[in-house]
C-alpha positions in Angstrom: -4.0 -0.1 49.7 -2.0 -2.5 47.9 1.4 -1.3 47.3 2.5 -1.8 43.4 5.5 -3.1 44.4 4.2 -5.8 46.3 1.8 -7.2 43.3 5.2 -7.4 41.1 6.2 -9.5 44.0 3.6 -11.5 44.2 3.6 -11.8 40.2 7.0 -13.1 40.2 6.5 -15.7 42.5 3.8 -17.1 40.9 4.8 -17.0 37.6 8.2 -18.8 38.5 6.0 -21.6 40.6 4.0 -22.1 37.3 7.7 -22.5 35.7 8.0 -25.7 38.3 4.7 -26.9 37.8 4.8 -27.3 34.3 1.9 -24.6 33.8 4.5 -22.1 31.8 4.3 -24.4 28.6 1.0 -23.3 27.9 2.5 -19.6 28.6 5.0 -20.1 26.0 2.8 -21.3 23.4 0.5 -18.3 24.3 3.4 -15.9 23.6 4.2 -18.2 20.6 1.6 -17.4 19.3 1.1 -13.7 19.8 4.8 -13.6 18.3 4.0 -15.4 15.1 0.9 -13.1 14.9 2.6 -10.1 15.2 5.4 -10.9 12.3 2.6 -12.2 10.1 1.1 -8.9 10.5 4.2 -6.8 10.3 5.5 -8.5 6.9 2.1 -8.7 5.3 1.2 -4.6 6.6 4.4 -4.1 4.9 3.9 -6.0 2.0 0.4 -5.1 0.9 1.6 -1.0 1.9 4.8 -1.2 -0.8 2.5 -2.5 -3.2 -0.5 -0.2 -2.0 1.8 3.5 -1.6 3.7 2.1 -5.1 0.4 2.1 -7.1 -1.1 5.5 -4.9 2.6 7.4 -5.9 2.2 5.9 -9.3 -0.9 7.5 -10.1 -0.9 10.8 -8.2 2.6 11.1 -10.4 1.0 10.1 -13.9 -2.5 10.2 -13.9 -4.8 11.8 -11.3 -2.4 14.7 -9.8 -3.1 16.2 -6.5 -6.2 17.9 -8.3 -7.6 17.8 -11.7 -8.6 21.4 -13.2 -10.7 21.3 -16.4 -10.5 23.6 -19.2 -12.4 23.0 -22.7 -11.4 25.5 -24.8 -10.5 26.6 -28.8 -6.6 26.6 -29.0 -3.7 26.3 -26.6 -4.7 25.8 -22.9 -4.7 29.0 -20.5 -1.3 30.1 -19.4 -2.9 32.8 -17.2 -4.8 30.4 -15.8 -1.9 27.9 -15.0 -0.3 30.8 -13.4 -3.1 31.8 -10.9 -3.3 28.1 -9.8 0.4 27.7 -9.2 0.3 31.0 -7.1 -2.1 29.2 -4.5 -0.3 28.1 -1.3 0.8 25.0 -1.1 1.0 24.3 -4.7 4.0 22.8 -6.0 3.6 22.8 -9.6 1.3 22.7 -12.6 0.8 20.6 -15.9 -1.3 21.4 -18.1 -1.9 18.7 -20.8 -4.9 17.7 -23.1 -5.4 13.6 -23.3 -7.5 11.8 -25.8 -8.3 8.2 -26.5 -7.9 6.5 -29.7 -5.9 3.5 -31.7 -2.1 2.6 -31.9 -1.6 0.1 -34.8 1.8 -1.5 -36.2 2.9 -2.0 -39.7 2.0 -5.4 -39.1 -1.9 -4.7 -38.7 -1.4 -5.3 -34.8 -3.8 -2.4 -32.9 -4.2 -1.5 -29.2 -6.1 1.2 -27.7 -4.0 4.1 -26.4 -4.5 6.9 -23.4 -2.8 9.5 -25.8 -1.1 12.3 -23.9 0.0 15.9 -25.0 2.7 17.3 -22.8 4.0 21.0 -22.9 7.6 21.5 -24.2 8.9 22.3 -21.1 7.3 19.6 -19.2 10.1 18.7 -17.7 10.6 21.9 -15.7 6.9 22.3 -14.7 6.5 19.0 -13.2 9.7 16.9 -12.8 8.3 14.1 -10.9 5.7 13.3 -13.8 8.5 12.2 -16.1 10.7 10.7 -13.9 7.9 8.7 -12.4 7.6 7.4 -15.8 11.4 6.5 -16.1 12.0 9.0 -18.7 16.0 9.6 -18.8 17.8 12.8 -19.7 18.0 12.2 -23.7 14.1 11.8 -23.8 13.4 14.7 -21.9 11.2 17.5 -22.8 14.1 19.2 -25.2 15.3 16.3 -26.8 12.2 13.9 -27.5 10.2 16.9 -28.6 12.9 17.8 -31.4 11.7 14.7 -33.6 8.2 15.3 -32.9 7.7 12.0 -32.3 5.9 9.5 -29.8 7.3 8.3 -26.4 5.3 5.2 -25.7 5.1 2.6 -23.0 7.6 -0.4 -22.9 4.6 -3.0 -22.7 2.7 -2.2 -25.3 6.0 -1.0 -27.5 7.0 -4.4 -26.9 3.1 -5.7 -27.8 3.0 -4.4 -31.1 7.2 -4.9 -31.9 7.6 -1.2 -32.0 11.2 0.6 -31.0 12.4 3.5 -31.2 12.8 4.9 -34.7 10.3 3.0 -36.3 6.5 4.3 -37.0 2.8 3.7 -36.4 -0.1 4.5 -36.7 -2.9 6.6 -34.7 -6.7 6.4 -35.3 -8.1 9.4 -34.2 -12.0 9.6 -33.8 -14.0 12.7 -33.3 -16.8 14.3 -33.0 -18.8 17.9 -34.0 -22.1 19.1 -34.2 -21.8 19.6 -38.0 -19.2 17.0 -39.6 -20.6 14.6 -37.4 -18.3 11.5 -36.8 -14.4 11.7 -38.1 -12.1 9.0 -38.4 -8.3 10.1 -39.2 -5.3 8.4 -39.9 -2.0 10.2 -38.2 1.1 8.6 -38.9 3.5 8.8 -36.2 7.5 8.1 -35.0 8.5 6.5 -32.0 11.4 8.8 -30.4 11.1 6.8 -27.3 10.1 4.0 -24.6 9.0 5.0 -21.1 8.7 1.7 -18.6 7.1 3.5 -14.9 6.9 0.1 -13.4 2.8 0.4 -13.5 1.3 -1.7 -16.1 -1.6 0.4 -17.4 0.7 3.2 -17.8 3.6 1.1 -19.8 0.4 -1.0 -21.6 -2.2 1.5 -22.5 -0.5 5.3 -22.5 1.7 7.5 -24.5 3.2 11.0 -24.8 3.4 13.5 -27.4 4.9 17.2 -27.0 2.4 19.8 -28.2 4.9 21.6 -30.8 5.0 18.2 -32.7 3.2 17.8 -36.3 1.5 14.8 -34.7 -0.6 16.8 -32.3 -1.8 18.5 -34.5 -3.0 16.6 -36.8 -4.6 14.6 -33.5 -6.2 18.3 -32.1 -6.6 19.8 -35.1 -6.8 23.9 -34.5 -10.2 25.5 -34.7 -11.2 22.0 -32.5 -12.5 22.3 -28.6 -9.8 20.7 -26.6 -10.3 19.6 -22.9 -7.1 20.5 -21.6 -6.6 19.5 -17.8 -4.4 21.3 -15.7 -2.9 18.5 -13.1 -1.9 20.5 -9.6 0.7 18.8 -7.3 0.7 19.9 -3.7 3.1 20.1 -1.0 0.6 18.3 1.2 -1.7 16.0 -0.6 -4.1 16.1 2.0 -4.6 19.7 1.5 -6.6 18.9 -2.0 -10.1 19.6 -0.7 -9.1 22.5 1.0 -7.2 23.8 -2.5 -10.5 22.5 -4.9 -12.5 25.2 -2.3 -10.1 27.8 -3.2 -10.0 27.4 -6.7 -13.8 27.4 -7.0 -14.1 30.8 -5.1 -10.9 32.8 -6.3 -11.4 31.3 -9.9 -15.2 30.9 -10.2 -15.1 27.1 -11.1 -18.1 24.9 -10.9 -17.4 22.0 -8.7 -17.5 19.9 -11.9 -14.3 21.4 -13.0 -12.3 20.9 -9.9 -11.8 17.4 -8.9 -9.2 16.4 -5.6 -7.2 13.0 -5.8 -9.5 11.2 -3.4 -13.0 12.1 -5.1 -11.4 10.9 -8.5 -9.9 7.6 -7.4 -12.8 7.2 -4.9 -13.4 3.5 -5.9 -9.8 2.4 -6.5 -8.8 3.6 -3.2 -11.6 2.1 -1.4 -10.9 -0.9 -2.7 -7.4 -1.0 -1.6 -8.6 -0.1 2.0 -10.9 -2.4 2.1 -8.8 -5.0 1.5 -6.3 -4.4 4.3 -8.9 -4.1 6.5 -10.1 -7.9 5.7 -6.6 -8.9 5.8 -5.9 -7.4 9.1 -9.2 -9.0 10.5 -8.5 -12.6 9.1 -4.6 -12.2 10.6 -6.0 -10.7 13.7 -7.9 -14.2 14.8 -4.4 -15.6 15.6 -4.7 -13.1 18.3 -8.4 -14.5 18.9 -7.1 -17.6 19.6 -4.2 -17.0 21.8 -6.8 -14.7 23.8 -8.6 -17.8 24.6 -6.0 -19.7 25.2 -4.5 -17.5 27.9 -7.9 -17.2 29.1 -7.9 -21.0 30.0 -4.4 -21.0 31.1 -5.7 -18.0 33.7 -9.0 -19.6 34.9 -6.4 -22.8 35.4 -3.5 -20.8 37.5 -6.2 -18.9 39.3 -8.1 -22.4 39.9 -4.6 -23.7 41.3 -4.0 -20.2 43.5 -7.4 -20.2 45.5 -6.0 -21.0 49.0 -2.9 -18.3 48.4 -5.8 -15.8 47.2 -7.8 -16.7 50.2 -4.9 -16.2 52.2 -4.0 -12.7 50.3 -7.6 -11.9 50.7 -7.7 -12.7 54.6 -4.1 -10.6 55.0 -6.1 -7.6 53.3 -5.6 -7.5 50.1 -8.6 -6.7 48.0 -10.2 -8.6 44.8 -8.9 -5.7 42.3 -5.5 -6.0 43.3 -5.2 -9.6 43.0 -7.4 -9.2 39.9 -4.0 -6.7 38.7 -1.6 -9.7 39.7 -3.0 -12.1 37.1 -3.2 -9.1 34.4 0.5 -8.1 35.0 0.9 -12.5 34.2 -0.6 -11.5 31.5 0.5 -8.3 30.1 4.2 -10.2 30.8 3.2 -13.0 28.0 1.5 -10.4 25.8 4.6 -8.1 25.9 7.2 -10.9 25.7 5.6 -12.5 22.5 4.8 -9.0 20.8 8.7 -7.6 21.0 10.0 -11.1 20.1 7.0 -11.0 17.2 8.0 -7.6 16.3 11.4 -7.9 15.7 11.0 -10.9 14.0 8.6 -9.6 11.7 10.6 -6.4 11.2 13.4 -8.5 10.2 11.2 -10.4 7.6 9.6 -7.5 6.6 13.0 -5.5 5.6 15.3 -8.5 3.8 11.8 -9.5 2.3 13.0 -10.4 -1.2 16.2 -12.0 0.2 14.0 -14.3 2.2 12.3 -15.0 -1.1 15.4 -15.6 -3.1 16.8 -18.0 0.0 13.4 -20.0 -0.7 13.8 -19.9 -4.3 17.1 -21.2 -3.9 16.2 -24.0 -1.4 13.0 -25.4 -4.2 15.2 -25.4 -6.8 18.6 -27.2 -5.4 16.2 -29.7 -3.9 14.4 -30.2 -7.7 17.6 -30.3 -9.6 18.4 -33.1 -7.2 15.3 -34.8 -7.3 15.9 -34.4 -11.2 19.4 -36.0 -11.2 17.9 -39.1 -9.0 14.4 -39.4 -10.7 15.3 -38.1 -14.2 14.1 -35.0 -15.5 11.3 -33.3 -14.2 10.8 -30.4 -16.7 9.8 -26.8 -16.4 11.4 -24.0 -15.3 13.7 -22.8 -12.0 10.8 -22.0 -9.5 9.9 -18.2 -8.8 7.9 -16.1 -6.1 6.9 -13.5 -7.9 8.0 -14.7 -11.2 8.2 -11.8 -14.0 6.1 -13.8 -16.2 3.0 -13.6 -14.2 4.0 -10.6 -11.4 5.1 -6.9 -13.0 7.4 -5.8 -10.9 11.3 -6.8 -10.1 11.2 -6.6 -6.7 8.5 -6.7 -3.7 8.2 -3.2 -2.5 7.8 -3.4 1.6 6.8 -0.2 3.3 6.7 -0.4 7.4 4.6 2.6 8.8 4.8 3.0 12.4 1.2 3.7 13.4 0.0 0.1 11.9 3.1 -1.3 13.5 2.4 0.3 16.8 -1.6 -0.8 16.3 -0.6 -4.8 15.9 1.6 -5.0 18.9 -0.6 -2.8 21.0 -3.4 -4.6 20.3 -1.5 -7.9 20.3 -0.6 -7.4 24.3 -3.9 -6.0 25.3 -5.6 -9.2 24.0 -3.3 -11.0 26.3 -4.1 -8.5 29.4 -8.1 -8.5 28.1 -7.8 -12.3 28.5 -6.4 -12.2 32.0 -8.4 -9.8 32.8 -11.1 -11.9 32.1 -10.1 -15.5 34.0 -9.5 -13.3 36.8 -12.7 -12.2 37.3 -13.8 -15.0 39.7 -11.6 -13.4 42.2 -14.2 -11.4 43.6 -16.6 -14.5 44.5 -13.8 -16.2 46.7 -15.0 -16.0 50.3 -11.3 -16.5 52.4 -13.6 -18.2 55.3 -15.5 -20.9 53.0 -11.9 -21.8 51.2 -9.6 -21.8 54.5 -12.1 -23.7 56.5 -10.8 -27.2 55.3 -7.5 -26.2 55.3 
């Protein structure tokens, strides 16, 4: 048996005779070209999971919860209720709220449609992370914005419809019942404040409104069925089908009452994963590439090693470990171009929006001189992600380890899978046919 020791050997020597041959260009572009693949993945992964985990935190905070527990009922919503859900394990709070749709309109006739929220008085100690998820400070916290009875509304569509706070509106308010039939009512309103959560359908389509406020309830007028919805934050968010089970034994809910986070965002979420998974696939052909391009550089070195194989073969040495000489060749270029692609793409990854602002910089010095040799060009200083057409202030990069681990694994094992490969006409070399002309 081939000692291990002895195939580094052998390795080495080869590789650094390919060095002196001129064969390691094509080796250096091969690790090229794993590198570049590897940082395209690792800033884009990391790109595409800020935005991705931003919108996800975003709504589990705001909109969907952990679970969704629905109540229709005459009246307040159930604080007995509330209580026997937040004594489950792993719960970490409960919010119970009642939402409704309707119409926001200015003085000046502008109108939008609005997700109208109503929030318990002590909302802020139930479930902290809703309102600062939403950017609500201190002073519009559940004591203080409650005290005018007023609206908290959305920066974009406060903004929309030139509204600020201290001015009023106006809500259109449709409902409903078996014997009034359809009602339309007008519900004049006060903004006590703007909420801006850095999601746009939240700041462009949603508003808040405490329960003990006139407003609500002129909006769920008493005597009227409300569907309250009691939003249930976990510990562990992947512990909400397990919770939904619970709550439909111990409470006697019909799965139509109980709904987890990943059943009610089923079609969002899909569509985010499947669109990494096509971005991964179109990325990963780099590595498609440089697998067939080690693969010819292989077939090549073993092509140009057939009378030191013959001689290896004739000495003893069998097919699989000089099969195991060419993969270490090839595991070497693999690893080499994935750490140098790693960090690389690390780095990108983590001063992301410096990177951008350093491009930014370099388009526009090289316009305004274009500008002062040419004449004016017009327009404005180039942007990225400009705010006019991107919502957000910064790019959000997230780097998880099991993705990052995933490229450069399967970065160098395309590298050894294509070594592997040339290498496989080892076995048909007969040492007496190839050392008889010699």
């Amino acid at each position: 048996m081939i000692a291990p020791r002895w195939m580094i050997f052998v390795a080495r020597r080869w590789f650094s005779a390919r060095k002196e041959s001129g064969g390691s260009v094509s080796s250096v572009l091969a690790a090229s070209g794993i590198a570049v693949g590897v940082a395209a993945l690792v800033v884009v992964l990391g790109v595409m999971n800020g935005f991705q985990l931003g919108f996800i935190d975003s709504i589990l905070q705001v909109s969907s919860f952990h679970v969704r527990v629905e109540d229709e009922r005459v009246g307040g919503y159930d604080e007995t209720l509330a209580a026997r859900i937040a004594a489950e394990p792993g719960v970490d709070s409960v919010l119970p709220f009642a939402q409704t749709r309707c119409l926001i309109a200015s003085r000046d006739g502008r109108a939008f449609p609005l997700a109208l929220r109503a929030l318990p008085d002590d909302a802020e100690r139930r479930d902290p992370a809703m309102l600062g998820a939403l950017g609500i400070e201190k002073p519009l916290a559940a004591g203080s914005w409650n005290a005018g009875g007023g609206l908290v509304l959305g920066a974009e569509l406060a903004r929309y419809l030139g509204l600020a706070p201290g001015s009023e509106a106006e809500l259109l308010v449709v409902s409903a019942g078996g014997e009034e039939g359809v009602e339309a009512r007008t519900v004049k309103v006060r903004i006590d404040g703007i909420f801006r959560s850095g999601y746009f359908d939240f700041d462009f389509g949603m508003a808040i409104l405490p329960f003990s406020s006139r407003a609500c309830a002129s909006v769920f007028p008493p005597g009227e069925p409300v569907r309250y919805v009691y939003g249930v934050k976990l510990r562990d968010r992947y512990a909400d089908a397990a919770l939904a089970e619970r709550l439909q034994g111990d409470l006697g809910l019909g799965p139509d009452k109980v709904e987890g986070w990943r059943d009610y965002n089923r079609a969002f979420f899909g569509a985010l994963r499947t669109e990494k998974t096509v971005m991964m696939l179109l990325i990963g052909l780099i590595f498609l590439v440089v697998g067939v391009n080690i693969f010819h550089s292989m077939r090549r070195a073993v092509a140009e090693k057939t009378e030191d194989i013959a001689v290896l073969k004739a000495m003893g040495a069998g097919p699989e470990a000089l099969r195991r000489v060419f993969i270490l060749d090839g595991l070497a270029i693999g690893a080499g171009g994935a750490v140098v692609g790693l960090a690389l793409g690390l780095l990108i990854a983590v001063n992301v929006n410096e990177v951008f602002s350093l491009v930014e910089t370099v388009v526009n010095g090289i316009a305004g001189l274009a500008s002062r040799l040419i004449g004016s060009l017009g327009g404005s200083d180039f942007r990225v992600f400009s705010p006019q057409y991107f919502y957000l202030l910064e790019v959000p990069v997230r780097i998880l380890f099991p993705e990052t681990f995933f490229v450069t694994a399967a970065a160098i094992a395309s590298a050894a899978g294509a070594a592997a490969s040339a290498a496989a006409r080892i076995s048909g070399l007969a040492p007496a046919e190839v050392l008889r002309y010699e």
